[in-house]
KOLGU-4560 file (N, C-alpha, C; in nm, 3 decimals, padded with zeros to 5 digits):
<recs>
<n_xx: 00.084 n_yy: -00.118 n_zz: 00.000 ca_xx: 00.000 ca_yy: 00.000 ca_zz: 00.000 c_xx: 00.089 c_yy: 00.125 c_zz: 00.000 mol: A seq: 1 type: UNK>
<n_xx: 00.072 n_yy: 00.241 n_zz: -00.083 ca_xx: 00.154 ca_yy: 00.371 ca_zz: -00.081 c_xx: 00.092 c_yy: 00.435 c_zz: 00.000 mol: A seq: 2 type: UNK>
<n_xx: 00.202 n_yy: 00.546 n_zz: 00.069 ca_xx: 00.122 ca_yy: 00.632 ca_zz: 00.165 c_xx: 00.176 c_yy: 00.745 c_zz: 00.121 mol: A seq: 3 type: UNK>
<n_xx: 00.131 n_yy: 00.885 n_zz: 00.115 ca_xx: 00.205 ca_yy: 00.984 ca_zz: 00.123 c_xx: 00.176 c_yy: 01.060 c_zz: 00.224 mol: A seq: 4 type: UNK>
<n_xx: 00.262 n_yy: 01.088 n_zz: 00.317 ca_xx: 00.233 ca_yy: 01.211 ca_zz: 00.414 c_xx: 00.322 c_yy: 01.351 c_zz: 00.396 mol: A seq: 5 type: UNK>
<n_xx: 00.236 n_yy: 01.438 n_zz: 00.396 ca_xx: 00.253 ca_yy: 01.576 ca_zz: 00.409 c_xx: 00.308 c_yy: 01.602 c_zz: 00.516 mol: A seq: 6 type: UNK>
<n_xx: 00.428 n_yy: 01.715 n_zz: 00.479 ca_xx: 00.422 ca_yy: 01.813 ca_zz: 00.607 c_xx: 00.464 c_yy: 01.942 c_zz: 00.523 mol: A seq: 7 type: UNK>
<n_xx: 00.511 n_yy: 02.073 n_zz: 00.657 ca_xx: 00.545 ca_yy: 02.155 ca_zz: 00.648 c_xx: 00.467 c_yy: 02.289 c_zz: 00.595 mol: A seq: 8 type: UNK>
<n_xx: 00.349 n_yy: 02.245 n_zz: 00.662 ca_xx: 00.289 ca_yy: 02.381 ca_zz: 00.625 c_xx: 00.266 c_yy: 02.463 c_zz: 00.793 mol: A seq: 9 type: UNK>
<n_xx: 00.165 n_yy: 02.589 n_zz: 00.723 ca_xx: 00.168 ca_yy: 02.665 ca_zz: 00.856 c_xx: 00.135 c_yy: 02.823 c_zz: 00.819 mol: A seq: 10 type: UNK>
<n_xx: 00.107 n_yy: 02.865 n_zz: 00.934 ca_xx: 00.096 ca_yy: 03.048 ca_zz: 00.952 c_xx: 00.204 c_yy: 03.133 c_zz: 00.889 mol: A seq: 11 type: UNK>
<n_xx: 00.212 n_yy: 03.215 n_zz: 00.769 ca_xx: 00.281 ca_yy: 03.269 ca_zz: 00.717 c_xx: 00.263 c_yy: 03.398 c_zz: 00.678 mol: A seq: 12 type: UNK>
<n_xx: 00.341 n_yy: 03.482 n_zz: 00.684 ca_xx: 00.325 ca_yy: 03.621 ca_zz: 00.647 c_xx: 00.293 c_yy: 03.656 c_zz: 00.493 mol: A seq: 13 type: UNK>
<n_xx: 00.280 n_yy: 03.720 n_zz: 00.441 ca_xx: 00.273 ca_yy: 03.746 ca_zz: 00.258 c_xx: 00.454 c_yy: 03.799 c_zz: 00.256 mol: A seq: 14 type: UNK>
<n_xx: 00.441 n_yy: 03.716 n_zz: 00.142 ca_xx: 00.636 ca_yy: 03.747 ca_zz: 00.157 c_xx: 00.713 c_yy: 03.645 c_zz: 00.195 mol: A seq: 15 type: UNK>
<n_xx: 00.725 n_yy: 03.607 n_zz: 00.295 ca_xx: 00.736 ca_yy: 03.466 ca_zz: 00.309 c_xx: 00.761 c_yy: 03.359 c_zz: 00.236 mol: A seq: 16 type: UNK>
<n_xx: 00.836 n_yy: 03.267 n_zz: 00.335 ca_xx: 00.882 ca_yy: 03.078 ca_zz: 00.234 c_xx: 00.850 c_yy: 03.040 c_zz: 00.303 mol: A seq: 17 type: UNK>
<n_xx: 00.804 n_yy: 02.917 n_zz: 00.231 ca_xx: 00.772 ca_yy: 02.748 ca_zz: 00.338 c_xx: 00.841 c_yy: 02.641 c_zz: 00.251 mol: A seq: 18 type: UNK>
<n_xx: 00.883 n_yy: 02.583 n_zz: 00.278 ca_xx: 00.926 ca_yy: 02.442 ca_zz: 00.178 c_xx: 00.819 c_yy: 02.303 c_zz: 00.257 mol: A seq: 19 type: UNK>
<n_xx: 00.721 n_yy: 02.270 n_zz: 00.163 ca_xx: 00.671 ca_yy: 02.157 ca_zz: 00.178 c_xx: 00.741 c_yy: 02.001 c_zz: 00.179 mol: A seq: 20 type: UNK>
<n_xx: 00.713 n_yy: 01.949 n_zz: 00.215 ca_xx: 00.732 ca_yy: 01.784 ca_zz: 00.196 c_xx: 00.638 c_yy: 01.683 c_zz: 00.235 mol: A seq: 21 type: UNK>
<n_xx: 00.657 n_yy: 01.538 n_zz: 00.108 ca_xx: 00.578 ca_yy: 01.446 ca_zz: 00.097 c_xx: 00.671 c_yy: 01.328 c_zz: 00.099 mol: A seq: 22 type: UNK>
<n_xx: 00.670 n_yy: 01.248 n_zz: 00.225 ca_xx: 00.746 ca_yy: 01.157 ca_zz: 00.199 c_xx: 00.672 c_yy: 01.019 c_zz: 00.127 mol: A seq: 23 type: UNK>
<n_xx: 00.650 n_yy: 00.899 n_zz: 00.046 ca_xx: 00.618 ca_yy: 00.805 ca_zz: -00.004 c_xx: 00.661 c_yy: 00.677 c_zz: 00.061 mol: A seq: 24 type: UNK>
<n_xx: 00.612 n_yy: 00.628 n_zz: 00.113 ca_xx: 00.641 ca_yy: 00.497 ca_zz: 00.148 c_xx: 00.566 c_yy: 00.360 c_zz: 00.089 mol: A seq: 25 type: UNK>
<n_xx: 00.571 n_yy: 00.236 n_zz: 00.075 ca_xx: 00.520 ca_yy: 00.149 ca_zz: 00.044 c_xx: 00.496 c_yy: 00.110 c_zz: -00.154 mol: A seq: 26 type: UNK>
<n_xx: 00.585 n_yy: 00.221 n_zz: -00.192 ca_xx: 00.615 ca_yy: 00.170 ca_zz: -00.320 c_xx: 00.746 c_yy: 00.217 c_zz: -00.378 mol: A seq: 27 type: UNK>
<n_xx: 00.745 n_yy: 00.189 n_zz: -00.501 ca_xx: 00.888 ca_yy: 00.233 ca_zz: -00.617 c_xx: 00.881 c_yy: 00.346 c_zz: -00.633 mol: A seq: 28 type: UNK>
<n_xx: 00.915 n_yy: 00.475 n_zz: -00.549 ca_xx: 00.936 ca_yy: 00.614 ca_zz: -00.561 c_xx: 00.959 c_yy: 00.640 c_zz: -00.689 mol: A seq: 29 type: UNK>
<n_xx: 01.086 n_yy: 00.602 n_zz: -00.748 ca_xx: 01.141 ca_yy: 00.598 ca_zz: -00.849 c_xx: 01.044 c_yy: 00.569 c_zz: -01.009 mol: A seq: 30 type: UNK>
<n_xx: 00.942 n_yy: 00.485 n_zz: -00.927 ca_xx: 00.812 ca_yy: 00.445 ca_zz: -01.134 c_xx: 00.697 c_yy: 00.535 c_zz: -01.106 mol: A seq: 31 type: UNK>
<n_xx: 00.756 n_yy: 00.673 n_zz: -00.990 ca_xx: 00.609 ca_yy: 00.745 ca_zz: -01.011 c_xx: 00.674 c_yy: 00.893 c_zz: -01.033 mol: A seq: 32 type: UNK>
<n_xx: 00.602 n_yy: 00.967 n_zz: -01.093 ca_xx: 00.548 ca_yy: 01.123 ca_zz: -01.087 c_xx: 00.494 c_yy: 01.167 c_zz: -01.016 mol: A seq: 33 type: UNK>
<n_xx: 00.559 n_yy: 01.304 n_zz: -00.956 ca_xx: 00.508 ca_yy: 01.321 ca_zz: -00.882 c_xx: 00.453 c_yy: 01.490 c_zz: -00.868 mol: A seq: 34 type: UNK>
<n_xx: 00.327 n_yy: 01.522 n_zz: -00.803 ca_xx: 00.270 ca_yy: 01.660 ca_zz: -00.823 c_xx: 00.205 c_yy: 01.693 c_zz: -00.675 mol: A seq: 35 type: UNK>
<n_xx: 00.195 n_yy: 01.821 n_zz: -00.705 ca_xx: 00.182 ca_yy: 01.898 ca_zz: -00.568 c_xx: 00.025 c_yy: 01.999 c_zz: -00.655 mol: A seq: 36 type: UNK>
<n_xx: -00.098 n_yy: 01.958 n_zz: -00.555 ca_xx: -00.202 ca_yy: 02.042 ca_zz: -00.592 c_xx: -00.228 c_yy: 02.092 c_zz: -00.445 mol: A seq: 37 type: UNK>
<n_xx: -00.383 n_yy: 02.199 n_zz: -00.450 ca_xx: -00.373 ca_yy: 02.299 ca_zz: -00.356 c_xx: -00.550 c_yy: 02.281 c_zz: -00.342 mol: A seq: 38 type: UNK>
<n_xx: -00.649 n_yy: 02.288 n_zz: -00.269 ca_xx: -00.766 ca_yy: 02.357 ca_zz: -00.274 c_xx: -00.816 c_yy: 02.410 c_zz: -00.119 mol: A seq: 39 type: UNK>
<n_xx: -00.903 n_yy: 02.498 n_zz: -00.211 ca_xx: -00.959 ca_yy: 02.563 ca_zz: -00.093 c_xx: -01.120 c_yy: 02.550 c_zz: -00.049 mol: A seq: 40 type: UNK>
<n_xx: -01.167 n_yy: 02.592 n_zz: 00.066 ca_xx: -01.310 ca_yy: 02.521 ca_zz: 00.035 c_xx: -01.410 c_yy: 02.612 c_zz: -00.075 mol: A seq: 41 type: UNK>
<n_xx: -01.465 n_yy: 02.489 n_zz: -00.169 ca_xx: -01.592 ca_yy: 02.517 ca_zz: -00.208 c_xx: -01.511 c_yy: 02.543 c_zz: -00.357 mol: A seq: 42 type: UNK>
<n_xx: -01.443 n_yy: 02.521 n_zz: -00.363 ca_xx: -01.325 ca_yy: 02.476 ca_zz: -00.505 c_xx: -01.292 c_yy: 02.395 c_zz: -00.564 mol: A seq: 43 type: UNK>
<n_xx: -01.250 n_yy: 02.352 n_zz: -00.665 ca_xx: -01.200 ca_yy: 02.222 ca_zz: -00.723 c_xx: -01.053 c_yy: 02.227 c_zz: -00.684 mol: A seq: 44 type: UNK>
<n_xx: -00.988 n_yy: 02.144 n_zz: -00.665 ca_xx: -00.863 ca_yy: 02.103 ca_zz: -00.654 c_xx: -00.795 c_yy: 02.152 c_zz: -00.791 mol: A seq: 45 type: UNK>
<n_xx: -00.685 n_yy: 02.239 n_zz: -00.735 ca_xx: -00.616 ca_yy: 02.287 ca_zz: -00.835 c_xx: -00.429 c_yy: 02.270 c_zz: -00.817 mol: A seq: 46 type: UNK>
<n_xx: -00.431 n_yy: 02.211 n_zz: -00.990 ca_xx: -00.297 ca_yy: 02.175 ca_zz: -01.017 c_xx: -00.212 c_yy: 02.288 c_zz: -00.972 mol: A seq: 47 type: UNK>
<n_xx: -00.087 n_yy: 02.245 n_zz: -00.904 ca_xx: -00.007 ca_yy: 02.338 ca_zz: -00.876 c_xx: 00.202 c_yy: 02.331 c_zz: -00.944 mol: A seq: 48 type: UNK>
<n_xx: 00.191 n_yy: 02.243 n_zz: -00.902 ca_xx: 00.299 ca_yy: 02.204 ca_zz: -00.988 c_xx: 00.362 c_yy: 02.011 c_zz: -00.976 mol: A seq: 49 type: UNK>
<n_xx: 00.429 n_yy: 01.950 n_zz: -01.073 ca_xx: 00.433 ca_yy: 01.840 ca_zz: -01.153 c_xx: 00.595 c_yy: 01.775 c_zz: -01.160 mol: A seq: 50 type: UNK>
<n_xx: 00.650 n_yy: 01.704 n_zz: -01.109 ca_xx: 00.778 ca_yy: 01.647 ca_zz: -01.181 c_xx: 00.741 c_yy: 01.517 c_zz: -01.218 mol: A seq: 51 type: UNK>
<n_xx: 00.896 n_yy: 01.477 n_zz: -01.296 ca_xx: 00.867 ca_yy: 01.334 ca_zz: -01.350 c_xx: 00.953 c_yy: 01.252 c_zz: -01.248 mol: A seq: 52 type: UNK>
<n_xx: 00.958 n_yy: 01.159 n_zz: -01.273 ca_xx: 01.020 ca_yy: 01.048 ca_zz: -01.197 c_xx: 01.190 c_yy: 01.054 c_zz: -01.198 mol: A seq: 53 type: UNK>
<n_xx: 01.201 n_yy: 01.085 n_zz: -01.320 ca_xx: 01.354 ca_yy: 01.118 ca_zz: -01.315 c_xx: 01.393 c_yy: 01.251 c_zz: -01.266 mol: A seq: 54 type: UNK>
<n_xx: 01.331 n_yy: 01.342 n_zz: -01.285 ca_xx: 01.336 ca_yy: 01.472 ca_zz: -01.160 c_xx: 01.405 c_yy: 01.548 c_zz: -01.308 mol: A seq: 55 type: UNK>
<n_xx: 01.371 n_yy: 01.547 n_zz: -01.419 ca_xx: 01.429 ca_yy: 01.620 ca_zz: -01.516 c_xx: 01.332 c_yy: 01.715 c_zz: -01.571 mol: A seq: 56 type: UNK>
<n_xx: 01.183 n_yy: 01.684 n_zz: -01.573 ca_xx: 01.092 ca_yy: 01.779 ca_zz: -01.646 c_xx: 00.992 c_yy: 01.779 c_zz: -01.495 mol: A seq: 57 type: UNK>
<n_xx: 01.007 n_yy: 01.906 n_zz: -01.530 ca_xx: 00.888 ca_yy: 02.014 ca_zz: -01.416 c_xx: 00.776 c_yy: 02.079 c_zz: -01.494 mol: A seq: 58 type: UNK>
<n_xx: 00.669 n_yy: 02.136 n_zz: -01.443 ca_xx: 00.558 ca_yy: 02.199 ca_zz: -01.500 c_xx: 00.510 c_yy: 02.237 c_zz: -01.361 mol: A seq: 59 type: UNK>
<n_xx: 00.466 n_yy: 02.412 n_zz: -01.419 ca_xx: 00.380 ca_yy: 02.471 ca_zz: -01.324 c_xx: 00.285 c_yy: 02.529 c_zz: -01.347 mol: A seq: 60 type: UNK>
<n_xx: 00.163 n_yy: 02.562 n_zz: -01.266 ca_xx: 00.069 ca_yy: 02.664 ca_zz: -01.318 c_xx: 00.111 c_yy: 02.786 c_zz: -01.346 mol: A seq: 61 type: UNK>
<n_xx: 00.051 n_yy: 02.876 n_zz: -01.396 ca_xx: 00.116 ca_yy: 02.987 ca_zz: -01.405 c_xx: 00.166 c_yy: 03.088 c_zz: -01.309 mol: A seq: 62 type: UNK>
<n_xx: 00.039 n_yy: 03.036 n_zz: -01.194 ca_xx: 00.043 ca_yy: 03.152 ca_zz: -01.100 c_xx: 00.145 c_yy: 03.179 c_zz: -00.997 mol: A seq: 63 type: UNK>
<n_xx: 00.207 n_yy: 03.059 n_zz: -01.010 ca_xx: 00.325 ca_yy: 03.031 ca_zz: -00.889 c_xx: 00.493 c_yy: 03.023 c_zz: -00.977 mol: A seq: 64 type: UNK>
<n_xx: 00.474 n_yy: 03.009 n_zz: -01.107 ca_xx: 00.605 ca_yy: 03.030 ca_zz: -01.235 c_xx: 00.669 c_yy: 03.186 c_zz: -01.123 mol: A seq: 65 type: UNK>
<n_xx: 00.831 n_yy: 03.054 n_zz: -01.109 ca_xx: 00.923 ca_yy: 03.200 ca_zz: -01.081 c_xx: 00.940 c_yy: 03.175 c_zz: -00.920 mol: A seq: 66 type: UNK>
<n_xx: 00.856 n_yy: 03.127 n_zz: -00.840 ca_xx: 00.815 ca_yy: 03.172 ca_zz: -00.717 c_xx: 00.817 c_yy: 03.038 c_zz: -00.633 mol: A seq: 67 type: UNK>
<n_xx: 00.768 n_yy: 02.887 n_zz: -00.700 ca_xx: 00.733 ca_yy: 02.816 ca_zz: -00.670 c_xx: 00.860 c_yy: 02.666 c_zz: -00.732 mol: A seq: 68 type: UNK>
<n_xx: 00.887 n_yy: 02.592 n_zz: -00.647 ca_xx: 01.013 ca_yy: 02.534 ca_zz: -00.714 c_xx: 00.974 c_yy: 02.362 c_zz: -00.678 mol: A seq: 69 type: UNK>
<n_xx: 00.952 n_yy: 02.259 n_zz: -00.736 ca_xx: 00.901 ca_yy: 02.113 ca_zz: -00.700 c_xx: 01.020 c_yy: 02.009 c_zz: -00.762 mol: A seq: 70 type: UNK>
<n_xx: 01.085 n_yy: 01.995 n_zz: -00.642 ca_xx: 01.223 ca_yy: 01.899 ca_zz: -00.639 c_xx: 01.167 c_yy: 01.722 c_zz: -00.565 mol: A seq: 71 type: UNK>
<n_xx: 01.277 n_yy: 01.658 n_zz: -00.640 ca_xx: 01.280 ca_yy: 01.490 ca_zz: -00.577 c_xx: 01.360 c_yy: 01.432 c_zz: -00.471 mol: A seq: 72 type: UNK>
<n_xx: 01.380 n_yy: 01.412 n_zz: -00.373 ca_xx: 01.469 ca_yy: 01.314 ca_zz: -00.363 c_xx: 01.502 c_yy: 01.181 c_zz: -00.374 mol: A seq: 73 type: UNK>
<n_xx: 01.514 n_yy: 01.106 n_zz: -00.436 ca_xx: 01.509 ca_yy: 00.934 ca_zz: -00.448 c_xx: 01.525 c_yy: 00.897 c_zz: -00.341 mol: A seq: 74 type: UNK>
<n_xx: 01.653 n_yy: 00.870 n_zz: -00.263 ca_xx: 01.734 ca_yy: 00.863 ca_zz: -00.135 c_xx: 01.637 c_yy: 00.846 c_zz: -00.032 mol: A seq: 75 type: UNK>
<n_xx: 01.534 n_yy: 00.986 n_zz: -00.006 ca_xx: 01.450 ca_yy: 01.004 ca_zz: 00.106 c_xx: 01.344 c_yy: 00.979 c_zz: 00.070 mol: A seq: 76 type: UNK>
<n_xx: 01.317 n_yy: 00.900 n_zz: -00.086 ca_xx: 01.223 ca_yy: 00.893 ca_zz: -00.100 c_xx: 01.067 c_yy: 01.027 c_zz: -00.080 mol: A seq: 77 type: UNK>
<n_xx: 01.110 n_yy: 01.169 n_zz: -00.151 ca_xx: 01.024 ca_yy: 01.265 ca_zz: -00.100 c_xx: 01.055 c_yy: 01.386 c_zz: -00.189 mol: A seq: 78 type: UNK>
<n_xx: 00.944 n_yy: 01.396 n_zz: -00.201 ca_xx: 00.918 ca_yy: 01.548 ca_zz: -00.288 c_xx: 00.903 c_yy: 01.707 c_zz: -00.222 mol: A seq: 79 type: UNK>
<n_xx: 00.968 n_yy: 01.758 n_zz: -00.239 ca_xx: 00.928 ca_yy: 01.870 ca_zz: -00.205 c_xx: 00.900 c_yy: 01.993 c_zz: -00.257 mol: A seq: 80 type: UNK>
<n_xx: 00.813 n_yy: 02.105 n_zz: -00.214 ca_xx: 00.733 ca_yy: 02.224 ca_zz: -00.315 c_xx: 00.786 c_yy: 02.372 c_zz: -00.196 mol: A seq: 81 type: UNK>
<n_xx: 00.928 n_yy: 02.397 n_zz: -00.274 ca_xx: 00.953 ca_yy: 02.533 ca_zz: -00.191 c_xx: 00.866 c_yy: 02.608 c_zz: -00.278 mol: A seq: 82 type: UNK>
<n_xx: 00.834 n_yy: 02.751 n_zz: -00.157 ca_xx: 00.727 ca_yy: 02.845 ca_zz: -00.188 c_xx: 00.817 c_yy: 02.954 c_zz: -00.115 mol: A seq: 83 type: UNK>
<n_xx: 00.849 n_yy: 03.036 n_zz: -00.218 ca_xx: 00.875 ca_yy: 03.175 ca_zz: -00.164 c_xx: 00.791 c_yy: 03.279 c_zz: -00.223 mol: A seq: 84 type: UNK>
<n_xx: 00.783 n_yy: 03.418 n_zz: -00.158 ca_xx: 00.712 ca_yy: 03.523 ca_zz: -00.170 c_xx: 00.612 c_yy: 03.496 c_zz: -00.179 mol: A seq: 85 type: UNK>
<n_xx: 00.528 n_yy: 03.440 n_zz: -00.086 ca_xx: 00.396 ca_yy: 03.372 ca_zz: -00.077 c_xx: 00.257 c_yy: 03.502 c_zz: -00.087 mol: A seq: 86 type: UNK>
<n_xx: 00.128 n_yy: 03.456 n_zz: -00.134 ca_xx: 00.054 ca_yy: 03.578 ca_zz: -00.133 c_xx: -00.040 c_yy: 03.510 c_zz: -00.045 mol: A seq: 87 type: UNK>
<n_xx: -00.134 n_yy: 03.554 n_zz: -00.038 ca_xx: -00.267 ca_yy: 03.528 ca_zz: 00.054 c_xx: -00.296 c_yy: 03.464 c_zz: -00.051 mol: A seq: 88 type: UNK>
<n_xx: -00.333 n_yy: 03.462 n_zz: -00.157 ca_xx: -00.421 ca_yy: 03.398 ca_zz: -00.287 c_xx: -00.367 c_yy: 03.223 c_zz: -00.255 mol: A seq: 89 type: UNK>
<n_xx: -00.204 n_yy: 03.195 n_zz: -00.222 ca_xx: -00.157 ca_yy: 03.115 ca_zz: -00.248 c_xx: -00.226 c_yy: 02.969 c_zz: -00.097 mol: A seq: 90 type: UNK>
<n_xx: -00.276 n_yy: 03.038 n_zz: -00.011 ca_xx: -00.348 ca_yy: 03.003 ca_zz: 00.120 c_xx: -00.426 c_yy: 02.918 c_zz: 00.067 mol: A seq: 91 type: UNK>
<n_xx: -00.410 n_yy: 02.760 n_zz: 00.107 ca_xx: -00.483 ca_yy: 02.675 ca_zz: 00.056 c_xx: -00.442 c_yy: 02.539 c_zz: 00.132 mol: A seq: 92 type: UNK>
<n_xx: -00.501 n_yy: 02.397 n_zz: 00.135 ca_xx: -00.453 ca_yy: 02.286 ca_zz: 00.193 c_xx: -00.377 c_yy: 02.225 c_zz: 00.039 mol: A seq: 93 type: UNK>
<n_xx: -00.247 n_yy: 02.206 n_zz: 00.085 ca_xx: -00.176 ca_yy: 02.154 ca_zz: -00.036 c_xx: -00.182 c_yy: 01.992 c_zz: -00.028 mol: A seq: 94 type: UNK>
<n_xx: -00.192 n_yy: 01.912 n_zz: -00.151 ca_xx: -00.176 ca_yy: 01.754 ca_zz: -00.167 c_xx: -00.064 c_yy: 01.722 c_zz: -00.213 mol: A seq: 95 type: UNK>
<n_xx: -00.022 n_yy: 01.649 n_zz: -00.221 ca_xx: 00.054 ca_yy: 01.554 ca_zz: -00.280 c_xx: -00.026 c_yy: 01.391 c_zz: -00.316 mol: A seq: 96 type: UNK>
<n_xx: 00.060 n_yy: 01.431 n_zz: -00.477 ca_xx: 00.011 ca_yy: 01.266 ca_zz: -00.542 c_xx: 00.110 c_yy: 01.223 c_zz: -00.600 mol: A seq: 97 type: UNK>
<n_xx: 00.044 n_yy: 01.117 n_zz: -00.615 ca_xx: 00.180 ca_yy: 00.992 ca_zz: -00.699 c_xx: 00.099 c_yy: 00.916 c_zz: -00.861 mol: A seq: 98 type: UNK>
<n_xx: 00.174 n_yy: 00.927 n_zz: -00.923 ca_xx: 00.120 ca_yy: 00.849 ca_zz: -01.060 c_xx: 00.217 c_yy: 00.777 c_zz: -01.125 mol: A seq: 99 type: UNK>
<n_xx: 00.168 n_yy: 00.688 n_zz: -01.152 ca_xx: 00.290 ca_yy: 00.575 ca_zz: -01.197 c_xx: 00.314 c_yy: 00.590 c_zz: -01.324 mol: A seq: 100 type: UNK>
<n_xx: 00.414 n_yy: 00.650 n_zz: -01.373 ca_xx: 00.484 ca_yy: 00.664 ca_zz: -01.483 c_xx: 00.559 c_yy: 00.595 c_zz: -01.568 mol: A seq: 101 type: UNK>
<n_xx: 00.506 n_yy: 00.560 n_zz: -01.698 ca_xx: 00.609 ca_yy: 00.504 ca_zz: -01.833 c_xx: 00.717 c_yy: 00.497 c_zz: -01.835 mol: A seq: 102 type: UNK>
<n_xx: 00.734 n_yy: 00.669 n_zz: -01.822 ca_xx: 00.849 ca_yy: 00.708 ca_zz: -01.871 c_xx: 00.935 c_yy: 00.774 c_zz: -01.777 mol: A seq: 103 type: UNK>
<n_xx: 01.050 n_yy: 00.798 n_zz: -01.770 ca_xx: 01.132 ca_yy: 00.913 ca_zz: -01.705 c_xx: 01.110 c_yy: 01.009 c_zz: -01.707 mol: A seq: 104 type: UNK>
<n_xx: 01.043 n_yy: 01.100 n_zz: -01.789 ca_xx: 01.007 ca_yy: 01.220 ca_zz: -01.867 c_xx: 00.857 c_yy: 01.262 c_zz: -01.826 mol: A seq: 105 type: UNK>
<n_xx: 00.802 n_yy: 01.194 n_zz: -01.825 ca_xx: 00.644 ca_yy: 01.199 ca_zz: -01.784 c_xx: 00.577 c_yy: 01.287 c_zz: -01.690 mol: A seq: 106 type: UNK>
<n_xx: 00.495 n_yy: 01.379 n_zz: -01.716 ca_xx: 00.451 ca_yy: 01.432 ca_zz: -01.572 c_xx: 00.322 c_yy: 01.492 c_zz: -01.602 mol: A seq: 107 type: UNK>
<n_xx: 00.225 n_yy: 01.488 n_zz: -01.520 ca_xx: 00.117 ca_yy: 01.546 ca_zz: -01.555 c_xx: 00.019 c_yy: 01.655 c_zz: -01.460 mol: A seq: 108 type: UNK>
<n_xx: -00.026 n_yy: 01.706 n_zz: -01.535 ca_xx: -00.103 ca_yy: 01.824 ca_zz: -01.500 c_xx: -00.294 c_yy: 01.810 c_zz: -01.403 mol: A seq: 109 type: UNK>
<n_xx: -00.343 n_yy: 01.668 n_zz: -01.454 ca_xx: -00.424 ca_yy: 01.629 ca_zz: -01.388 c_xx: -00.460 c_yy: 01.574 c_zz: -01.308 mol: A seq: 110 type: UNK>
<n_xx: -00.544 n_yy: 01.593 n_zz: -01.241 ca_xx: -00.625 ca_yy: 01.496 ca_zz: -01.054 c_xx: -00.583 c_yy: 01.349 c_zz: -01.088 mol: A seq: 111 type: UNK>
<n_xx: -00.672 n_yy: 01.359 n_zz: -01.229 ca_xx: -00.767 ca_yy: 01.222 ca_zz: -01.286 c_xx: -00.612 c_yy: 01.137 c_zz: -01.264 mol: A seq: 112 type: UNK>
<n_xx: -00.518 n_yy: 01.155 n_zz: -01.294 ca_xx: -00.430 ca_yy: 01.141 ca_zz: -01.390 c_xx: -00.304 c_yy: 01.088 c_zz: -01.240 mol: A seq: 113 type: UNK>
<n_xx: -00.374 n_yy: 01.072 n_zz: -01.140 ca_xx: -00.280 ca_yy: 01.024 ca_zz: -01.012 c_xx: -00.296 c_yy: 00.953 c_zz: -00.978 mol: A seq: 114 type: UNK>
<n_xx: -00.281 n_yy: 00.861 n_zz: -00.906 ca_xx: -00.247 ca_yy: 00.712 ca_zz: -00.828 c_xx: -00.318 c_yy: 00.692 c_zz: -00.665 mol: A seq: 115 type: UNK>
<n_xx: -00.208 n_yy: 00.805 n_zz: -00.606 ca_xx: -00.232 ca_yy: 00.846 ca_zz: -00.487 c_xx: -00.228 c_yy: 00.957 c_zz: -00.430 mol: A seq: 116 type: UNK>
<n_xx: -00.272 n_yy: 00.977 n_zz: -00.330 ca_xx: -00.299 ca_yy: 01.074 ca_zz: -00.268 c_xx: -00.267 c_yy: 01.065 c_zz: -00.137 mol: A seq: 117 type: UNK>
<n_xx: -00.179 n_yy: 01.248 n_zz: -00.066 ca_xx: -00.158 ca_yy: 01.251 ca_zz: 00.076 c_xx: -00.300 c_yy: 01.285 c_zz: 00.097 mol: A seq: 118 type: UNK>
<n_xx: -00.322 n_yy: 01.359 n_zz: 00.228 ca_xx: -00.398 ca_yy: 01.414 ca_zz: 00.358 c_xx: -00.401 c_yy: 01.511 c_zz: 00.313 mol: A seq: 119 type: UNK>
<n_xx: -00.314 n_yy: 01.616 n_zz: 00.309 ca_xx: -00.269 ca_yy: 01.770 ca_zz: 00.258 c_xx: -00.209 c_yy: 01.847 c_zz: 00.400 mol: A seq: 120 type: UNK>
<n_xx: -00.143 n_yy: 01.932 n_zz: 00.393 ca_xx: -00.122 ca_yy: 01.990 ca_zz: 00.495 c_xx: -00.143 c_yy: 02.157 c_zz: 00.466 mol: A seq: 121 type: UNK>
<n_xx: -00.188 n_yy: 02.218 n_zz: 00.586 ca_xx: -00.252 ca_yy: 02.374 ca_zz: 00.558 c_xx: -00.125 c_yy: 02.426 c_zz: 00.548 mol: A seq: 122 type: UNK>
<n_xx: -00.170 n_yy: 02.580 n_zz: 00.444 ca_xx: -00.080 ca_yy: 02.670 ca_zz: 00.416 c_xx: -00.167 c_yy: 02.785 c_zz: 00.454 mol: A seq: 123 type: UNK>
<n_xx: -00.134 n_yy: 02.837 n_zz: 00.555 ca_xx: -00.215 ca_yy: 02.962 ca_zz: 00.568 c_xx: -00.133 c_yy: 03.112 c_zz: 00.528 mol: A seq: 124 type: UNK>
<n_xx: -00.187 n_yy: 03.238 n_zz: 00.436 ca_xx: -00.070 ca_yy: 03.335 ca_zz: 00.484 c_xx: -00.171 c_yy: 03.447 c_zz: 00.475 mol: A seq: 125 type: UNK>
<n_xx: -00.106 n_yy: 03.590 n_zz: 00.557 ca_xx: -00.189 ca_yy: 03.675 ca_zz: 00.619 c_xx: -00.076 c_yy: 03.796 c_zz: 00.551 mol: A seq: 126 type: UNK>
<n_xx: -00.210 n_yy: 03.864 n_zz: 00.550 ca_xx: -00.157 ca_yy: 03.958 ca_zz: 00.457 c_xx: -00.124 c_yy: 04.091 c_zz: 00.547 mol: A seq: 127 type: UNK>
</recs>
């Protein structure tokens, strides 16, 4: 069974960094993709940003391009989503998922399109 647990969120100023993390346990870190989404209530779950398994191709939404950075570690088995210059807009419970990937290269932009799923952990920031 895969698990992902979240951490590292919390009370933040506008301006502000947090670096998230999702550690994976109970499968091949390595045959999945992995993505970081965000929602808030009474919203759809929204893509936030995407790597592939080999940690070579990234994708982000637009709104976080520049600001928002989604790294691998194999080793620790864990992904992580630094966030600097945070806005209030960006205030949301973030997920982490896993999708089992083809390819090295692979990464995707959709819910549909994941395996698994963390808990999420809150990102709050105050303006």
């Amino acid at each position: 069974q895969v698990q992902l647990v979240e951490s590292g969120g919390g009370l933040v100023q506008a301006g502000d960094s947090l670096r998230l993390s999702c550690v994976v346990s109970g499968g091949i870190f390595s045959s999945y993709a992995m993505g970081w989404f965000r929602q808030v209530p009474g919203k759809e779950r929204e893509f936030v940003a995407t790597i592939s398994w080999s940690g070579g191709s990234t994708d982000y939404v637009d709104s976080v391009k520049g600001r928002f950075t989604i790294s691998r570690d194999s080793a620790q088995k864990t992904v992580y989503l630094q966030m600097n210059s945070l806005k209030p807009e960006d205030a949301a419970v973030y997920y982490c998922a896993a999708a089992l990937s083809v390819t090295g290269s692979s990464y995707y932009r959709r819910a549909d399109d994941y395996d698994y799923w963390g808990l999420g952990t809150q990102v709050t920031v105050s303006s």
